[in-house]
NUMAR-170289 format. One line per field, with one value per residue (C-alpha): residue number from 1; residue in one letter; y, z, x. Coordinates in pm, 1 decimal. Each point is the difference from the previous one (the first is absolute). Example, Ala and Ser with C-alpha at 12.3 -4.5 7.8 and 13.67 -1.06 7.14 Angstrom:
pos <- (1,2)
code <- (A,S)
north <- (-450.0,344.0)
up <- (780.0,-66.0)
east <- (1230.0,137.0)
# end
This chain:
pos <- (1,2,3,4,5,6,7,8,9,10,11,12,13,14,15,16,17,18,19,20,21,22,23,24,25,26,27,28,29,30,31,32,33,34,35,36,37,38,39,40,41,42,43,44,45,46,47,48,49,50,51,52,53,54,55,56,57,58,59,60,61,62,63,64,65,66,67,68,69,70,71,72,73,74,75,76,77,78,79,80,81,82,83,84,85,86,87,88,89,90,91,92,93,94,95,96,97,98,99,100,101,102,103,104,105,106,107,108,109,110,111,112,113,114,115,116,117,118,119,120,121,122,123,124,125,126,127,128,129,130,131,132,133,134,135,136,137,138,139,140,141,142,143,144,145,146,147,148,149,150,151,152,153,154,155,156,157,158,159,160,161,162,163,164,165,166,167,168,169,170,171,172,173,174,175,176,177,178,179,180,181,182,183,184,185,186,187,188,189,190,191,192,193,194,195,196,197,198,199,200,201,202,203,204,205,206,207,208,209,210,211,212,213,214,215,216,217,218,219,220,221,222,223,224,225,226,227,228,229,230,231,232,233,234,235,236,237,238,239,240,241,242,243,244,245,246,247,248,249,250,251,252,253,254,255,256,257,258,259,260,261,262,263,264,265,266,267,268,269,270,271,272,273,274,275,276,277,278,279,280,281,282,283,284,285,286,287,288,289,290,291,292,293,294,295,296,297,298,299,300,301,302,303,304,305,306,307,308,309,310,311,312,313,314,315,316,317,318,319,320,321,322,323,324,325,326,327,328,329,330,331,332,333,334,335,336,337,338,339,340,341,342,343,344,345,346,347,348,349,350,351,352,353,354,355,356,357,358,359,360,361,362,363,364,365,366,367,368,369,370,371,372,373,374,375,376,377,378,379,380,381,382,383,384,385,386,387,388,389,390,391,392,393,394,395,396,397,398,399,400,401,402,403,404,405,406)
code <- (X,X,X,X,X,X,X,X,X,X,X,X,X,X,X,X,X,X,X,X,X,X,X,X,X,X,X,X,X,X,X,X,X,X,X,X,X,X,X,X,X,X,X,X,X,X,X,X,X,X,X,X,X,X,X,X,X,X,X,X,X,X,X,X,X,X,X,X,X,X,X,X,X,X,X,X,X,X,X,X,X,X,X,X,X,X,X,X,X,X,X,X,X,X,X,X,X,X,X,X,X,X,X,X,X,X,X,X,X,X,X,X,X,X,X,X,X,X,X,X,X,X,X,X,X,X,X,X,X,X,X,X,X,X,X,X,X,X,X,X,X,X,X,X,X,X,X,X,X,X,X,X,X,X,X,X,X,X,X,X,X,X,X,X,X,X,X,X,X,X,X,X,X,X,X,X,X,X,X,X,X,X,X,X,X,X,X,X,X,X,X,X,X,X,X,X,X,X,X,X,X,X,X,X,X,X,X,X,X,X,X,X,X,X,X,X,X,X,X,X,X,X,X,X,X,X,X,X,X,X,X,X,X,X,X,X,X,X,X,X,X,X,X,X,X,X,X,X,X,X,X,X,X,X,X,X,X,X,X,X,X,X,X,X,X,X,X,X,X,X,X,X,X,X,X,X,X,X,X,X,X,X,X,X,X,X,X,X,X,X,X,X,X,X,X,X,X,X,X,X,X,X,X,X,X,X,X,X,X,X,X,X,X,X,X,X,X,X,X,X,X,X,X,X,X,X,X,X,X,X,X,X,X,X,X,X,X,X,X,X,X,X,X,X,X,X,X,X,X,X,X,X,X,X,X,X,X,X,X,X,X,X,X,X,X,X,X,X,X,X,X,X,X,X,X,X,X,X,X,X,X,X,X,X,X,X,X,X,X,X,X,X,X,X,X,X,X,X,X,X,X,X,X,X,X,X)
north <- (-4067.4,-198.6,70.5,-132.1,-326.8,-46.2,4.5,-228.1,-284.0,66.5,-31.0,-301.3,-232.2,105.4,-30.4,337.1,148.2,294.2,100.8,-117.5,177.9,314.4,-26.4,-48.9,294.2,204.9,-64.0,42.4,369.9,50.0,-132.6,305.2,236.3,-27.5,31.1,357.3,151.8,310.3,165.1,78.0,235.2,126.6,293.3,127.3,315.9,91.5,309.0,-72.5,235.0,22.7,-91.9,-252.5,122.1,310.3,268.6,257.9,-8.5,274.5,-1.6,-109.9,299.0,255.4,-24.9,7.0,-278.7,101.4,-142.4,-347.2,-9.5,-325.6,-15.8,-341.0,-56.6,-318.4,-102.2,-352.7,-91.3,-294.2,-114.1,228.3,363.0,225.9,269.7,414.0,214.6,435.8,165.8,389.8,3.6,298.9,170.2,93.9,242.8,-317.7,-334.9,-269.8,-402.1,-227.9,-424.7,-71.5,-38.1,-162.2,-31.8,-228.9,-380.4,-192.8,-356.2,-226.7,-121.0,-356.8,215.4,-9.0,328.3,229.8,75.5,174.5,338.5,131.5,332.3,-42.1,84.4,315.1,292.4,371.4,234.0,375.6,62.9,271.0,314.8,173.1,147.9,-226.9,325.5,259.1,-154.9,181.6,-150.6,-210.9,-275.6,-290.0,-363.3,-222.3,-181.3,-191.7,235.4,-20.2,-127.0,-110.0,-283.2,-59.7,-294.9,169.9,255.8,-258.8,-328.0,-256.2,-303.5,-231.0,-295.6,-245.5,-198.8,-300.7,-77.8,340.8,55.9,336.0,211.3,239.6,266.5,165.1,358.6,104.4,360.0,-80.0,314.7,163.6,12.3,38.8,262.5,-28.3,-6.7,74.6,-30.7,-189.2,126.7,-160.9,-256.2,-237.6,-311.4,-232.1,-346.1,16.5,-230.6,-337.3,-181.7,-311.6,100.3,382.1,281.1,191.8,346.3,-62.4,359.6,35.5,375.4,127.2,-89.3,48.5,279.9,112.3,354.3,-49.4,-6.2,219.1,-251.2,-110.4,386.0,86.1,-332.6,95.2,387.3,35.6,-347.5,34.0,-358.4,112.4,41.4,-339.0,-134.7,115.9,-153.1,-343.5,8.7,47.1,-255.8,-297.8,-262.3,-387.7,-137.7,-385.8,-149.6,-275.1,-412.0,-122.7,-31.0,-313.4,17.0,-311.8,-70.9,-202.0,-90.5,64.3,256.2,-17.5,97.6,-294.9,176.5,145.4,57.5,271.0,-86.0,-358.8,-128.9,-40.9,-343.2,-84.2,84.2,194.5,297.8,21.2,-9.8,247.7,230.5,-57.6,-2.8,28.4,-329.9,-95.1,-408.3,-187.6,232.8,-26.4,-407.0,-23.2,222.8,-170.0,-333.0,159.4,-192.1,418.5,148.1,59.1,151.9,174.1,299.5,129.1,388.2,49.3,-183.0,223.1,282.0,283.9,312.6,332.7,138.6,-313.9,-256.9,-343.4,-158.3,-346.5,-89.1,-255.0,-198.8,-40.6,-94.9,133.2,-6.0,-32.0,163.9,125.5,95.4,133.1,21.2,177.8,57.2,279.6,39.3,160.0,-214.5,-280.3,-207.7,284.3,-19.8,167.2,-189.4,106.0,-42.1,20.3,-296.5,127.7,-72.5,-136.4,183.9,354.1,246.8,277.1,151.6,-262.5,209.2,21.6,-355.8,-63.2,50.1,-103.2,-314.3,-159.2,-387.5,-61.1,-232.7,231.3,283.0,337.1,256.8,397.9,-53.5,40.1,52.4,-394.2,-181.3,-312.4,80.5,-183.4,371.8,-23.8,-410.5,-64.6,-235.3,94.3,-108.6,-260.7,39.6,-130.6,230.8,64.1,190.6,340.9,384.1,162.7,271.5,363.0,-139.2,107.7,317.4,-183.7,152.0,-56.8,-264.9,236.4,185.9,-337.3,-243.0,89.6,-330.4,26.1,-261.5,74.6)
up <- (2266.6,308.3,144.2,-380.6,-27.1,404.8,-102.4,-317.6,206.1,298.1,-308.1,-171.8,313.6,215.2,319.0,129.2,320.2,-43.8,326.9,-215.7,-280.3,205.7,161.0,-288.0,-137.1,282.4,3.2,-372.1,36.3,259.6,-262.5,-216.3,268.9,140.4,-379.6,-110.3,-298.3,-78.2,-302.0,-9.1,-281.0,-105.4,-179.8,-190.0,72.6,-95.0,-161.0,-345.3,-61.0,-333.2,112.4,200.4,41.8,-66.4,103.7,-107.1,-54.1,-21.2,-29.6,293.1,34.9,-111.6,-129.1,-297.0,-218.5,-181.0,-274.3,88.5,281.3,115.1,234.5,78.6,72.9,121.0,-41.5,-39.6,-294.0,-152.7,-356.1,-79.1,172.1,-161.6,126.7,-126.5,107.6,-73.9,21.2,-146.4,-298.4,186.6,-226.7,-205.0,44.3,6.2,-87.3,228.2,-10.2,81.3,-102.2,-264.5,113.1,219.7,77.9,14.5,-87.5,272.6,-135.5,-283.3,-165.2,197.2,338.6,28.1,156.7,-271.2,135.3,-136.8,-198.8,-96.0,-109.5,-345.8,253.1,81.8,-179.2,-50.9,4.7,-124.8,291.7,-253.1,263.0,-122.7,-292.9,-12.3,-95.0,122.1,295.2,-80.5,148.4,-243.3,39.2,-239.1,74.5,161.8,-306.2,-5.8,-78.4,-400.2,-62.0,327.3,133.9,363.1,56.8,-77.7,242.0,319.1,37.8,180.1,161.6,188.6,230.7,202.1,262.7,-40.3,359.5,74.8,-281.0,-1.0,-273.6,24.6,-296.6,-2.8,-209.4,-118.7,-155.4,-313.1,-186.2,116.0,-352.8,-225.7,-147.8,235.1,329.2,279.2,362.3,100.0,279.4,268.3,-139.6,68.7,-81.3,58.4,-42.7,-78.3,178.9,-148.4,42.8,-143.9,-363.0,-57.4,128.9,222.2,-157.5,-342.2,-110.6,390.7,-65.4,-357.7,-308.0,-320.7,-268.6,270.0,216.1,295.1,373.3,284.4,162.0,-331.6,-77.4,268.4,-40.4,-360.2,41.5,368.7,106.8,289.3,115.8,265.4,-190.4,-96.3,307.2,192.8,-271.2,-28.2,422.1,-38.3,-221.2,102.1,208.8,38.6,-100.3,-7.4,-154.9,250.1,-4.4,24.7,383.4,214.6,341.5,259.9,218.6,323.5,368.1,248.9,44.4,-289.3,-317.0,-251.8,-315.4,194.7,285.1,66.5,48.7,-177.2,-354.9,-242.4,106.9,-408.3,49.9,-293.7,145.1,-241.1,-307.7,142.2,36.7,-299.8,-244.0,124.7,-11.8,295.0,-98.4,158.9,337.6,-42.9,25.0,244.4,244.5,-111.2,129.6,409.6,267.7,151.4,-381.8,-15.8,-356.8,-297.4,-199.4,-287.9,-84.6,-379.2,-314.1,-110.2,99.7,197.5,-192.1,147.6,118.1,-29.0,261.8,100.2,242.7,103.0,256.5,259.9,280.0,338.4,340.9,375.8,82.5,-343.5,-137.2,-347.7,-177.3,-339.6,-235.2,-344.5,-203.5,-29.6,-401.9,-80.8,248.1,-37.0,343.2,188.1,145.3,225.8,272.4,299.1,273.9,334.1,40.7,-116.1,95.7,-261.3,217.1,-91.6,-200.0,-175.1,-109.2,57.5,-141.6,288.2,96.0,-375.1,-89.0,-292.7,44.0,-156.2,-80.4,-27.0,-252.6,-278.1,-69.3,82.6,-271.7,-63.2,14.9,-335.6,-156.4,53.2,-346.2,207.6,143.3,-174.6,-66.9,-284.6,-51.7,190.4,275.3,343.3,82.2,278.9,395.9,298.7,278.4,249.2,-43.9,107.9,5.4,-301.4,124.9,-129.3,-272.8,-298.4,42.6,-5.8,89.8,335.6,-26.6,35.8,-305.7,-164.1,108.8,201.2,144.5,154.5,129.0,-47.9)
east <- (-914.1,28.0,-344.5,-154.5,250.5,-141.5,-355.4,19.7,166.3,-302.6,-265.3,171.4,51.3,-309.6,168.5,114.0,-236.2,-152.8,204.9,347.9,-77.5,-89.5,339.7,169.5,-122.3,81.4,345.8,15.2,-95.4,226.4,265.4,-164.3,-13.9,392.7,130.3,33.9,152.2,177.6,166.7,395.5,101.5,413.0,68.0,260.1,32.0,335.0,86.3,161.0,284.2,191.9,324.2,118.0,322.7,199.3,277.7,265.5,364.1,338.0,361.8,207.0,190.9,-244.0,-358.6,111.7,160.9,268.3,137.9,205.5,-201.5,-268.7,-293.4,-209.2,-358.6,-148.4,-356.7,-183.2,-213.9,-214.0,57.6,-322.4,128.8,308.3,181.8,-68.1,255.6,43.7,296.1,83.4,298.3,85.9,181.0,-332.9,-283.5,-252.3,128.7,-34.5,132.6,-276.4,-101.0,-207.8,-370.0,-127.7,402.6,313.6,-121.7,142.8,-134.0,39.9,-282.1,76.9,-34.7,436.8,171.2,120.3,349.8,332.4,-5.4,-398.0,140.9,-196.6,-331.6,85.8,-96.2,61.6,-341.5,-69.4,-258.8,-127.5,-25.3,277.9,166.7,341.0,236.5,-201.1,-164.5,-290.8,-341.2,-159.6,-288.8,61.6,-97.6,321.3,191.1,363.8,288.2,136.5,336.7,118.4,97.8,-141.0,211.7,320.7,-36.1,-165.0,91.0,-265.4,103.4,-206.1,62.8,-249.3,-9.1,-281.0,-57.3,-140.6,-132.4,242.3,106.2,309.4,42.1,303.7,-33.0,347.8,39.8,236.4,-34.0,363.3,159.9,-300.8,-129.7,-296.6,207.8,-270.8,-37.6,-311.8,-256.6,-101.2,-271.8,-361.7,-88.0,-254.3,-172.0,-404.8,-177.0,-152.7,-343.1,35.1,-64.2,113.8,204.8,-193.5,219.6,117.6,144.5,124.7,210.1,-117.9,-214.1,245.1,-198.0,-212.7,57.1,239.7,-130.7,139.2,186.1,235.5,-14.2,208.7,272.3,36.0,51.6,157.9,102.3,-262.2,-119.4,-219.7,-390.6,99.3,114.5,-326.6,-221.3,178.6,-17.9,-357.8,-61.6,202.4,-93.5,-48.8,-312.0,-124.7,-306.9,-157.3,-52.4,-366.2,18.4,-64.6,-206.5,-8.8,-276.5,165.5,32.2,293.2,266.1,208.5,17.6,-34.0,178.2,325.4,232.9,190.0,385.3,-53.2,66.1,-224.5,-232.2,-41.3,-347.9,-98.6,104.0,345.7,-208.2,-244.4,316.3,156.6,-240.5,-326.0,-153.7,-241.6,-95.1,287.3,-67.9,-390.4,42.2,261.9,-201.8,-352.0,158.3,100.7,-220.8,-39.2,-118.7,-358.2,45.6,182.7,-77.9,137.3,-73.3,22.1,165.8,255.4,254.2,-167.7,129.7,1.2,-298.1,-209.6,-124.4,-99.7,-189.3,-143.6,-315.2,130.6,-122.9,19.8,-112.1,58.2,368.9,172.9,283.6,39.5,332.5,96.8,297.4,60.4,294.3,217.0,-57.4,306.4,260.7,209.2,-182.7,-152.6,-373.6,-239.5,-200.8,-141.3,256.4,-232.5,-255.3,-356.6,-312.0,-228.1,-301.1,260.9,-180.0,134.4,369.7,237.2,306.2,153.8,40.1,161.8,393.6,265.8,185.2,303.7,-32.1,322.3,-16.2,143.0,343.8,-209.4,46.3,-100.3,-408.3,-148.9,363.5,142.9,42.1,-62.3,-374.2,-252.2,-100.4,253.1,-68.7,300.9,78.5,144.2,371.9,-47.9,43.5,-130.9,12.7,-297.7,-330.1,101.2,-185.3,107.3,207.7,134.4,297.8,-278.2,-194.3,-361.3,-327.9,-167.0,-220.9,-303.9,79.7,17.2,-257.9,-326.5,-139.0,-372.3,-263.6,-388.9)
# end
């Protein structure tokens, strides 16, 4: 564009040498020749599992709760998620207590904790492989038990504390008395994961008027967690869905969207943690003296298994850098934390890890009713940009993101 707009103004006044104009030109294509361009692409390659969290519980004393007896779980939740538990009414060849699918509702239809006594969500279930006198083998589908009361015999209460985002369900066997006094087994429960518009598990132990499985089989007849407790090990695990991601073009030795160890600048990068959004950092970084130029890679959440990428470039002895959001946090992100090369081709992984913004109260990832996950905002803070360390069990970053230059 240059070389043209150059030539028009030489043909319109008339007064350019043929020895100007040949200079001209020559430094014009060594313009052309020192700018290069390369393609940066981030995948999400995160392996979506259907629980987020989960675990087991027993009596304190012995495995077994007896009647009069309490245990407590605790596990976070969004207003989306709910809680399925399974324990054995032991004192039956195959019944077993267990939440209404998908399981306990845990939020109001406002998004407010549902708190106090939710003993009306449990239920009693025939898990149909036995004869109920006889104990006979049978094979009938899984159906509630006739005539009895679940909420007589086990009492539910549930409490919640908003900062964390953390639930606490206390189980209390209140069946000493009745005529269906019964210890309790040692139970499961768990919390399906959520991607921003369904549960990724929404029958998480059983699938009422359908044939049992093998691992509710053996809570219902013998009380036996551990099928269960293999399979919910196996399939639980934090997952996160990706911001569109920003790349810099610049000069110097530092990193023009973050520091390690210092607050948050008021950059962009806060709303890039929070919630996604890329403008405000895209024009305070397009407006640094040492910016050469700003990239955005895609227009909307990188899900699982898909990718974005964005051409940028770049002359001899620039830098690049790169930041995306942590889908499923409350102000987490990943950006490369070595300086890079914008001449660096190929798997840039390595140079990448999770940071903490600072800017926002940290909850369970993809479980904190304040994550813009669950349209919620994070509680405020302002401590310094940190490495996100071991308090949550999240994936290494390369069996999350996978960052490489072409």
């Amino acid at each position: 564009m240059k070389k043209n707009i150059l030539k028009l103004a030489t043909l319109g006044l008339g007064l350019m040498t043929i020895f100007g104009l040949s200079s001209c030109d020559d430094d014009d294509m060594m313009m052309m020749e020192n700018s290069m361009e390369k393609t940066i692409t981030f995948e999400n390659i995160v392996a979506p599992k259907d629980f987020v969290e989960s675990g087991s519980f027993q009596g304190t004393n012995t495995p077994v709760i007896m009647p009069g007896e309490s245990v407590s779980v605790k596990f976070s939740a969004g207003k989306a998620q709910s809680l399925m538990f399974a324990t054995m009414y032991s004192a039956s060849k195959d019944w077993f207590f267990a939440s209404k699918q998908p399981g306990i509702k845990l939020f109001d239809a406002n998004g407010n904790a549902i708190t106090g006594d939710v003993s009306s969500e449990v239920l009693l279930w025939d898990n149909g492989t036995k004869d109920n006198t006889t104990g006979t083998a049978q094979s009938n589908p899984i159906a509630q038990v006739p005539g009895v009361t679940a909420s007589q015999l086990v009492k539910l209460n549930l409490s919640y504390d908003i900062m964390k985002s953390e639930f606490t369900l206390t189980i209390t066997n209140t069946s000493g008395g009745t005529a269906n006094a019964t210890p309790l087994s040692p139970g499961v429960w768990a919390v399906s994961n959520y991607n921003g518009s369904q549960l990724l598990n929404s029958a998480p132990f059983f699938t009422p008027n359908t044939l049992s499985n093998p691992e509710i089989t053996d809570i219902a007849q013998m009380g036996d967690i551990t099928k269960m407790v293999m399979k919910l090990n196996a399939n639980t695990g934090i997952m996160t869905g990706l911001s569109p991601a920003l790349v810099v073009v610049y000069n110097g030795n530092q990193n023009p969207i973050y520091q390690l160890g210092q607050l948050d600048s008021g950059n962009g990068l806060k709303e890039v943690a929070q919630t996604g959004d890329v403008m405000k950092l895209q024009t305070t970084l397009k407006a640094l003296p040492n910016v050469k130029g700003v990239y955005i890679a895609g227009n909307a959440p990188v899900a699982p298994g898909s990718k974005v990428m964005t051409n940028f470039s770049y002359t001899s002895g620039d830098k690049i850098a790169y930041v995306t959001m942590f889908g499923f946090s409350n102000d987490w992100f990943y950006a490369n934390e070595q300086n890079i090369d914008a001449n660096t081709t190929g798997d840039l992984t390595s140079k990448t890890a999770l940071f903490d913004s600072g800017t926002g109260v940290n909850q369970y990832p993809g479980a904190g009713n304040r994550q813009a996950l669950f349209g919620g905002t994070p509680q405020t803070e302002s401590i310094v940009i940190s490495k996100i360390g071991t308090q949550y069990p999240v994936p290494a970053v390369q069996n999350v993101l996978k960052v490489t230059v072409n």
